[in-house]
C-alpha positions as CSV (number, residue, x, y, z in Angstrom):
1,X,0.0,0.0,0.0
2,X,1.4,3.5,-1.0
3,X,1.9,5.9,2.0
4,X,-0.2,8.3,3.2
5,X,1.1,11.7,2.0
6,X,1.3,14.6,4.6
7,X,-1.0,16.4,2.9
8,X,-3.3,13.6,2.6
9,X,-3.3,13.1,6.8
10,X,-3.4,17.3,7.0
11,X,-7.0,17.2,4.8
12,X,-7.9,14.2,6.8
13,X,-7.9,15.8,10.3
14,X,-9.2,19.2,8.8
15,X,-12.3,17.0,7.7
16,X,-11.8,15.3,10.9
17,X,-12.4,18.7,12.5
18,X,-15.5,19.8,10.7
19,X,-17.2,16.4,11.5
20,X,-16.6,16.5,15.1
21,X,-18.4,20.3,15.0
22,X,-17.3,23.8,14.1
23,X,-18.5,26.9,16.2
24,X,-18.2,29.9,13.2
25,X,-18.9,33.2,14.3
26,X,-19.6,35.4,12.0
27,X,-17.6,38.9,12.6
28,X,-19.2,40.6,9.8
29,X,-22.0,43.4,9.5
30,X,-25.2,43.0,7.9
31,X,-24.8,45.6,5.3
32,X,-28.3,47.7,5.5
33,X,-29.6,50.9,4.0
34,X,-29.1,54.2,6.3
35,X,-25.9,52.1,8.0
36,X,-23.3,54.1,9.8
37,X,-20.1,54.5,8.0
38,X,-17.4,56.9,7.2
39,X,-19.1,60.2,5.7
40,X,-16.3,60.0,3.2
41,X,-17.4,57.1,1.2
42,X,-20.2,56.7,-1.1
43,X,-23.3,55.2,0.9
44,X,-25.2,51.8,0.5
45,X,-28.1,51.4,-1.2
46,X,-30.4,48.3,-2.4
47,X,-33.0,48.3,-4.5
48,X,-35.3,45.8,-6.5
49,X,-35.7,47.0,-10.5
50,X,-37.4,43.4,-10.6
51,X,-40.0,42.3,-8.1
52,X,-42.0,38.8,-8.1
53,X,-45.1,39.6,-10.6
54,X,-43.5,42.5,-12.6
55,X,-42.3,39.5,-15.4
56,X,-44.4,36.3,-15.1
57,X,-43.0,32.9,-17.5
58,X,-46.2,31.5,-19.4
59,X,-45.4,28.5,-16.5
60,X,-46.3,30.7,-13.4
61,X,-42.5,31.6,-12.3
62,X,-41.2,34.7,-11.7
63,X,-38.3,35.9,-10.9
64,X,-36.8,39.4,-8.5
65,X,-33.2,40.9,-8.7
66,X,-31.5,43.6,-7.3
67,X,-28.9,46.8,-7.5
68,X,-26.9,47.9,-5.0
69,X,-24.4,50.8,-5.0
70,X,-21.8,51.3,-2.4
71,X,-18.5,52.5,-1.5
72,X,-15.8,49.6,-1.1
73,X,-15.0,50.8,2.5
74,X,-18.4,50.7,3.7
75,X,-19.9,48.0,6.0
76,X,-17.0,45.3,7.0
77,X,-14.3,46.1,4.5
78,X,-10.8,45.5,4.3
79,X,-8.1,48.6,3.1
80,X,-6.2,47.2,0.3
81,X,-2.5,48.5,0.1
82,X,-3.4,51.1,-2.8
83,X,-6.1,52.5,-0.6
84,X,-3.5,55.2,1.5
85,X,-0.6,57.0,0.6
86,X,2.0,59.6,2.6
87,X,4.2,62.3,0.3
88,X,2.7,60.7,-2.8
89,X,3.9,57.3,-2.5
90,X,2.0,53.9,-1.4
91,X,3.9,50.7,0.2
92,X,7.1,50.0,-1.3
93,X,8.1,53.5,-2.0
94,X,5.8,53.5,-5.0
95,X,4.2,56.7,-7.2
96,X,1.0,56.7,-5.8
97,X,-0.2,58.9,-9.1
98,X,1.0,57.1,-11.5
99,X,0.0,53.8,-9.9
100,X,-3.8,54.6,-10.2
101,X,-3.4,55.7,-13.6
102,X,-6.2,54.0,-16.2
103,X,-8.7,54.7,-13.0
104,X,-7.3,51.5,-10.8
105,X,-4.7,50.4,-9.5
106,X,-3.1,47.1,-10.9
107,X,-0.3,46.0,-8.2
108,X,-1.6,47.2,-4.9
109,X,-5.3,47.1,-5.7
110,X,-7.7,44.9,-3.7
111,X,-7.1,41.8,-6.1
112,X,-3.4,41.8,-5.2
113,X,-5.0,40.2,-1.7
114,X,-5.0,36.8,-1.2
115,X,-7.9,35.1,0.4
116,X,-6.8,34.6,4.5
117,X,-6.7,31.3,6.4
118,X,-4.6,31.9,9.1
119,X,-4.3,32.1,12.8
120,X,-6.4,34.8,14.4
121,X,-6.1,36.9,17.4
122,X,-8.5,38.7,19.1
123,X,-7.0,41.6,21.8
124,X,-9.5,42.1,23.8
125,X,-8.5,45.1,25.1
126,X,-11.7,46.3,27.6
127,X,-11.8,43.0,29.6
128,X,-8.2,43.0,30.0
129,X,-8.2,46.5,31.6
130,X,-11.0,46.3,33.6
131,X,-13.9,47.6,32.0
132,X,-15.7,44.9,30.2
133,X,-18.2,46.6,28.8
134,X,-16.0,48.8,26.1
135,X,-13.2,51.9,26.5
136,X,-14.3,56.0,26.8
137,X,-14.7,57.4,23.6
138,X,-11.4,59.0,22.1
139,X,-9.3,56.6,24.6
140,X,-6.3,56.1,22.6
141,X,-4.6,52.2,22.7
142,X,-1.4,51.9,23.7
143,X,1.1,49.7,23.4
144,X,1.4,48.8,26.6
145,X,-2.4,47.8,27.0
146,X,-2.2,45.8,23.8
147,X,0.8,44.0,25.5
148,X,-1.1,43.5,28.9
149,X,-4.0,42.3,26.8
150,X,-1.9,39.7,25.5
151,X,-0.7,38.6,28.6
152,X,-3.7,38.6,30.2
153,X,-5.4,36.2,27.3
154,X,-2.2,34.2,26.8
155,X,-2.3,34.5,23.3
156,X,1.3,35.5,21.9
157,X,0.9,38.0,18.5
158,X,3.3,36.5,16.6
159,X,4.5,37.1,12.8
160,X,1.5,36.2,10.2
161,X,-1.2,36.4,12.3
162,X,-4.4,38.5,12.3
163,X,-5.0,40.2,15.3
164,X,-8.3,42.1,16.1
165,X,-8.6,44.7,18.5
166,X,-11.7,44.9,20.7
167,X,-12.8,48.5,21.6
168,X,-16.1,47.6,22.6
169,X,-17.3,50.5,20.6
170,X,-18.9,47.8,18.4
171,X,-21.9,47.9,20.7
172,X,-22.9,51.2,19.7
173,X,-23.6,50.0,15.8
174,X,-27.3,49.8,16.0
175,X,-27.6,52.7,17.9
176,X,-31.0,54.4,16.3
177,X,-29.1,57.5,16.7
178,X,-25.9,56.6,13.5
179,X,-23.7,59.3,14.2
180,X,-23.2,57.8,17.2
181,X,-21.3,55.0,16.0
182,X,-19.3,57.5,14.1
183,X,-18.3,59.6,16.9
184,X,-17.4,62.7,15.1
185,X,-18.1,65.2,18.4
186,X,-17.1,62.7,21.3
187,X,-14.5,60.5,19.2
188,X,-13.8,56.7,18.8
189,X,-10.8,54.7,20.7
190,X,-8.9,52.8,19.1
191,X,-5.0,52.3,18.5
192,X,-3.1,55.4,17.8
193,X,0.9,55.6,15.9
194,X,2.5,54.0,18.8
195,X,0.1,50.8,18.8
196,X,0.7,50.5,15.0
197,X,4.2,50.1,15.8
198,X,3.7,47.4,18.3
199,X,1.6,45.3,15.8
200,X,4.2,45.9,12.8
201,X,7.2,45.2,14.9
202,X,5.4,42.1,15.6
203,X,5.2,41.4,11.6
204,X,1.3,40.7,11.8
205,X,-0.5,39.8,8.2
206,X,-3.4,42.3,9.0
207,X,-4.9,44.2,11.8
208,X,-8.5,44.7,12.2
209,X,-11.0,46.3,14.8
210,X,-14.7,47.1,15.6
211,X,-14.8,50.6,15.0
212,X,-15.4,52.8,11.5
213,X,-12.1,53.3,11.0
214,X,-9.9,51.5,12.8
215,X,-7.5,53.8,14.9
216,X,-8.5,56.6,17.5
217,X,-10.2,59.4,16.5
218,X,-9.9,62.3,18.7
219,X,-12.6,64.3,19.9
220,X,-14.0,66.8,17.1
221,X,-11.4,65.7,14.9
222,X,-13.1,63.0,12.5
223,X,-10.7,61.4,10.2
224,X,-8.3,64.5,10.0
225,X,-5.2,62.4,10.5
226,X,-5.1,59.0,10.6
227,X,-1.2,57.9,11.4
228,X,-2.3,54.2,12.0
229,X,-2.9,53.4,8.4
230,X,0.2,55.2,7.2
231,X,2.9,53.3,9.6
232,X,0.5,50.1,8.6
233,X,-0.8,50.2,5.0
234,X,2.3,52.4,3.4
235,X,5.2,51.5,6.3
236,X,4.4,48.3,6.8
237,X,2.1,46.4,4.2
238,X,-0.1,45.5,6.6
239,X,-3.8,45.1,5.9
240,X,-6.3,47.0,7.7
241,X,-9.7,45.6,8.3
242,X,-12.8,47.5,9.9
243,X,-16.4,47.8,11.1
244,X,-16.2,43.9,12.8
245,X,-18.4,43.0,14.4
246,X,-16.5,41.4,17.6
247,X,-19.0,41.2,20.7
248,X,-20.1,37.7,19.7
249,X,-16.6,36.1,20.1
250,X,-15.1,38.3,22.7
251,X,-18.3,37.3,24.7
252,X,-17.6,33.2,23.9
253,X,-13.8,34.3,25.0
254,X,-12.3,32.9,22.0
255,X,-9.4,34.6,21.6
256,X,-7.4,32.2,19.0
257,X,-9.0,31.2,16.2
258,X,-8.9,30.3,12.4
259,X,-9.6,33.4,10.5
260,X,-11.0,32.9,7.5
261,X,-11.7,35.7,5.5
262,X,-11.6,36.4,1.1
263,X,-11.8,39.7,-0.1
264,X,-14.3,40.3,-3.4
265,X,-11.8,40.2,-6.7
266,X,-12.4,43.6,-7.5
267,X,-9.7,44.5,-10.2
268,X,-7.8,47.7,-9.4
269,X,-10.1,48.9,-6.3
270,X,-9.0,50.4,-3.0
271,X,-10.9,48.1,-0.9
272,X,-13.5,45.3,-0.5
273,X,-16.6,44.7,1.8
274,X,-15.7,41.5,3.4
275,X,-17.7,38.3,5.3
276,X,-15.2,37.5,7.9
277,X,-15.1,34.2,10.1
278,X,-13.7,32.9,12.9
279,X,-13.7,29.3,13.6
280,X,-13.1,27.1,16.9
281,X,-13.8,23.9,17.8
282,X,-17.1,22.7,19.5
């Protein structure tokens, strides 16, 4: 009998896995009409140009579709590399003009990303400090809470991971009030250019969090500068996902998981809404 290739006894357990049950949970938002998102990125919209009835076969069936229009950092989305520059120049030193010529961007656009299956992280950052429930609005993350997080947990950040910070500021998504979520007058917390730096220097694949754009946003500010996506996205080359949805699993305290997550193949775009999953056994 021939022998049973590595590979072979790798798919076997993985299938081995599912079998024996799968807890997914889905860290993605539903993506809905009047949503809160950045102000600086075209809004959502759905619609139904066909309904059931309006075109009926000669057999009785019929038939609805639907348009939808949307910005590709709206909802949960991840930042591809082409989406930020600093001084005119994206990751790798490259002409940020010139690289978007023809209307997209062929090496850093969103395509470039390759679909993630890798080990997750999430930094649950309130719990570990003491306050559960989520950090005051504008509270900046620092490296030393990240690092406290981590010891707290037990879960190492090491080099090709995903790691996902919980602000708690996730909770405030459905508010009825949307500008809430936003926090343009009371700010958002979230990492700041010193937390970046802890993450890179740790040589993470991506970084993501549960707020609308990722890093702290001061008081009254908005998105006037955001230094986290330059030392990540043009620094560093690191991937920047936001808008997760993180209460589910930081409430089931998995904080090591398999991230799964595929970004849609749009050719030359700055970004991609996104489905992401994170998967532990039953």
């Amino acid at each position: 009998m021939a022998p049973i290739s590595p590979a072979a006894t790798t798919t076997a357990a993985l299938l081995d896995a599912v079998a024996t049950g799968l807890v997914t949970h889905d860290l993605g938002r539903p993506l809905t009409v009047g949503m809160p998102q950045s102000p600086n990125h075209p809004q959502y919209w759905h619609a139904l140009p066909r309904r059931h009835g309006d075109a009926v076969r000669a057999d009785g069936g019929s038939a609805a579709n639907d348009i939808i229009t949307m910005g590709t950092h709206v909802g949960t989305h991840i930042d591809a590399l082409a989406h930020v520059s600093h001084d005119g120049r994206l990751f790798g030193g490259v002409d940020a003009v010139e690289a978007g010529r023809g209307g997209k961007f062929v090496d850093h656009g969103v395509h470039t990303v390759a679909p993630m299956v890798r080990r997750g992280v999430l930094l649950d950052v309130p719990a570990a400090v003491g306050d559960p429930a989520g950090l005051p609005a504008g509270h900046e993350i620092t490296p030393d809470e990240l690092a406290a997080t981590e010891q707290a947990q037990g879960t190492e950040v090491r080099a090709g991971d995903v790691v996902l910070i919980r602000s708690g500021w996730g909770r405030l998504f459905d508010d009825p009030d949307r500008t809430v979520y936003q926090g343009k007058d009371t700010g958002v917390p979230g990492i700041g250019e010193a937390g970046a730096r802890w993450l890179a220097d740790r040589g993470v694949h991506a970084a993501g969090a549960d707020t609308i754009a990722f890093e702290c946003l001061p008081p009254g500010a908005g998105h006037a500068v955001l230094p986290a996506h330059r030392v990540l996205l043009v620094e560093s080359g690191i991937y920047i996902i936001e808008t997760l949805n993180l209460e589910g699993v930081a409430a089931a305290g998995a904080h090591e998981f398999l991230f799964v997550l595929s970004p849609l193949p749009l050719f030359g775009a700055t970004g991609s809404p996104v489905r992401p999953l994170a998967v532990v056994g039953a």
